[in-house]
C-alpha positions in Angstrom: 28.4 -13.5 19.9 27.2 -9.6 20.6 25.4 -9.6 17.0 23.4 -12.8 17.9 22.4 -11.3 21.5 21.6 -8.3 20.0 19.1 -9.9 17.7 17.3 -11.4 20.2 16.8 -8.6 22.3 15.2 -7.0 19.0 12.7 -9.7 18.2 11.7 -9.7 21.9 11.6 -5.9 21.6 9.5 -6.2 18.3 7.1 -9.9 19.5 3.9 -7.3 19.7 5.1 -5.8 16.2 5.4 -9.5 15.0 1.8 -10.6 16.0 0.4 -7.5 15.4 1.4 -7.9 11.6 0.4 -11.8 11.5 -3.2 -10.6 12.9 -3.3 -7.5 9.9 -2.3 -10.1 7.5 -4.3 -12.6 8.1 -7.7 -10.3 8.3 -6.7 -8.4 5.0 -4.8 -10.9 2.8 -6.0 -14.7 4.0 -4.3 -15.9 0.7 -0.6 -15.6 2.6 -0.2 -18.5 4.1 1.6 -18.9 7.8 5.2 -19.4 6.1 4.4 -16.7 3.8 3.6 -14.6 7.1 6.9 -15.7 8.7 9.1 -15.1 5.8 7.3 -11.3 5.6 8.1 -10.5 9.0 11.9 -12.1 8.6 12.5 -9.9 5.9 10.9 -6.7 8.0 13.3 -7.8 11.0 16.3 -9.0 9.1 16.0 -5.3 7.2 16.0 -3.4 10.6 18.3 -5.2 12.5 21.2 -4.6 9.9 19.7 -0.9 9.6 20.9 -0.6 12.9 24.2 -2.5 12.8 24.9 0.3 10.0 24.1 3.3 11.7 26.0 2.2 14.8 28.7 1.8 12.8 28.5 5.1 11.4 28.9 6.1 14.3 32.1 4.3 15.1 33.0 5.7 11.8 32.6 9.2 13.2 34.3 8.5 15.7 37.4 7.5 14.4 36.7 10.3 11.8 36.3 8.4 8.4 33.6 11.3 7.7 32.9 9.5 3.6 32.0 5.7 5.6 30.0 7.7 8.2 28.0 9.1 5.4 28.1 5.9 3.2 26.9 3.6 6.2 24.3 6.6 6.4 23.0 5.9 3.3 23.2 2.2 3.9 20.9 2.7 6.8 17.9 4.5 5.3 17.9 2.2 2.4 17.7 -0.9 4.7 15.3 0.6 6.3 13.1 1.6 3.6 13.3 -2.2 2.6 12.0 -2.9 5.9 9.0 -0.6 5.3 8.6 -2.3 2.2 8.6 -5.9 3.2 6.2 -4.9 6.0 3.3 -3.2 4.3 4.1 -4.5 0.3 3.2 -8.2 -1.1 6.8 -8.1 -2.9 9.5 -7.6 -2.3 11.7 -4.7 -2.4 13.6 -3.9 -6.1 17.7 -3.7 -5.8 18.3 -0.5 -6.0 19.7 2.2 -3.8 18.2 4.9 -5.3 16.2 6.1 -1.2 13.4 8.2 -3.6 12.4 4.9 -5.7 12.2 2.8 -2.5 9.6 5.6 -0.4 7.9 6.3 -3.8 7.2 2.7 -4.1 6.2 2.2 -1.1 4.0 4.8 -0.8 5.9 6.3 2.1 7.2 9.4 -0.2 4.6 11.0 -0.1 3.6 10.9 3.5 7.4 12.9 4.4 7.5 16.3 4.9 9.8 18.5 2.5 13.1 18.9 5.3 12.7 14.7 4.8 12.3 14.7 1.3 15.2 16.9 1.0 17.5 15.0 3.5 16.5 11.5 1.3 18.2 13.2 -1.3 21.1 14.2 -0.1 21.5 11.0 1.5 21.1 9.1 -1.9 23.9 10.5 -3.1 26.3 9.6 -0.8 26.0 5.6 -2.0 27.0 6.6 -5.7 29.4 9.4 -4.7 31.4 7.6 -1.8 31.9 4.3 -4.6 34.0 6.9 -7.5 37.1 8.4 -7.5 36.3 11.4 -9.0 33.6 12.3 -6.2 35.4 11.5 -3.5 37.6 15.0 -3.3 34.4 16.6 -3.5 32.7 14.7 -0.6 36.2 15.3 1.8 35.8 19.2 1.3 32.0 18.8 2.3 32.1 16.1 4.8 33.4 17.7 8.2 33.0 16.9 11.5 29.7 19.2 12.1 28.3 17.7 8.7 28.7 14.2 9.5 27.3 14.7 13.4 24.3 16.3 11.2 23.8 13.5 9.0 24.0 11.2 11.6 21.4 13.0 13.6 19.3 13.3 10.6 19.1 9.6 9.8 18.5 8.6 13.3 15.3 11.1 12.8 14.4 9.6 9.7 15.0 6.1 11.1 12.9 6.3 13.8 10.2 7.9 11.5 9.8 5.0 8.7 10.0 2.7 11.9 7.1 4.5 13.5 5.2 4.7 9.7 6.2 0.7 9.9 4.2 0.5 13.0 1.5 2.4 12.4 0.8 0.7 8.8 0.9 -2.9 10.3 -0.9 -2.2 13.7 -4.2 -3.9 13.5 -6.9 -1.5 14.1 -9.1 -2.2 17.0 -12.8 -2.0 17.3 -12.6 1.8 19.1 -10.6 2.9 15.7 -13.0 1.8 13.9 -15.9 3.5 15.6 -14.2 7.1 15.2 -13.2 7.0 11.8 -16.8 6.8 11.3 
């Protein structure tokens, strides 16, 4: 009951995100048709809403101290949110993989982030392949402390916000006034 109250109060947070992309969409690409524009921004909102459902519970991970599922559901939200990027500003969709670097680079999104986030997508990729083997998982207890895990948090709720933001910006409709400064 919580998840489905909490998705509403997302769309209602996101209804000027949702028209805003409809209005871009239909000015730049009229060959999408309405239920092509609804599906697009389905995909966009079903992509951020579980984003979010991961990174809150990385942090109920953290704090019941399960430091390898706080930086596994870390992982698990950049790369959701990524594919939300993706279905918001790409006419495909997103390929399955969870490599973070393909998904930005594809995107075109990699190239807009500054080195500390370049460096911090890394990182972060590796925690989906590392947290799933055996023989990485000693290694990831020795480095995953309670500090490091606050930090990755932190870091993915900066990064987070960011591709949102990049989301916004890249689907916002620009208005006459844009147009007249650009020139």
């Amino acid at each position: 009951m919580v998840f489905f109250i909490q998705i509403s109060l997302f769309k209602i947070n996101f209804s000027c995100f949702h028209s805003s992309l409809f209005i871009l969409i239909r000015i730049f690409a009229p060959r999408y048709t309405k239920k092509a524009i609804k599906m697009s921004i389905d995909k966009v909102s079903y992509w951020i809403e579980i984003a979010d459902y991961d990174l809150e519970t990385a942090e109920a991970m953290f704090s019941t101290q399960r430091w390898l599922y706080v930086a596994f559901m870390c992982h698990q939200t950049i790369e959701k949110t990524l594919k939300a990027y993706w279905c918001g500003t790409m006419p495909e969709d997103p390929p399955y993989t969870h490599n973070h670097m393909r998904l930005a680079d594809g995107c075109a999104l990699y190239d807009k982030m500054t080195e500390e986030q370049k460096d911090f997508l890394d990182t972060i990729t590796n925690y989906n392949i590392e947290a799933r083997y055996p023989e990485d998982k000693e290694t990831l207890f020795r480095t995953l402390t309670k500090p490091a895990c606050r930090q990755i948090i932190d870091e993915t709720k900066q990064l987070t916000l960011w591709i949102k933001n990049e989301l916004s910006a890249a689907t916002k409709p620009s208005t006459s006034s844009d147009a007249t400064s650009e020139s």
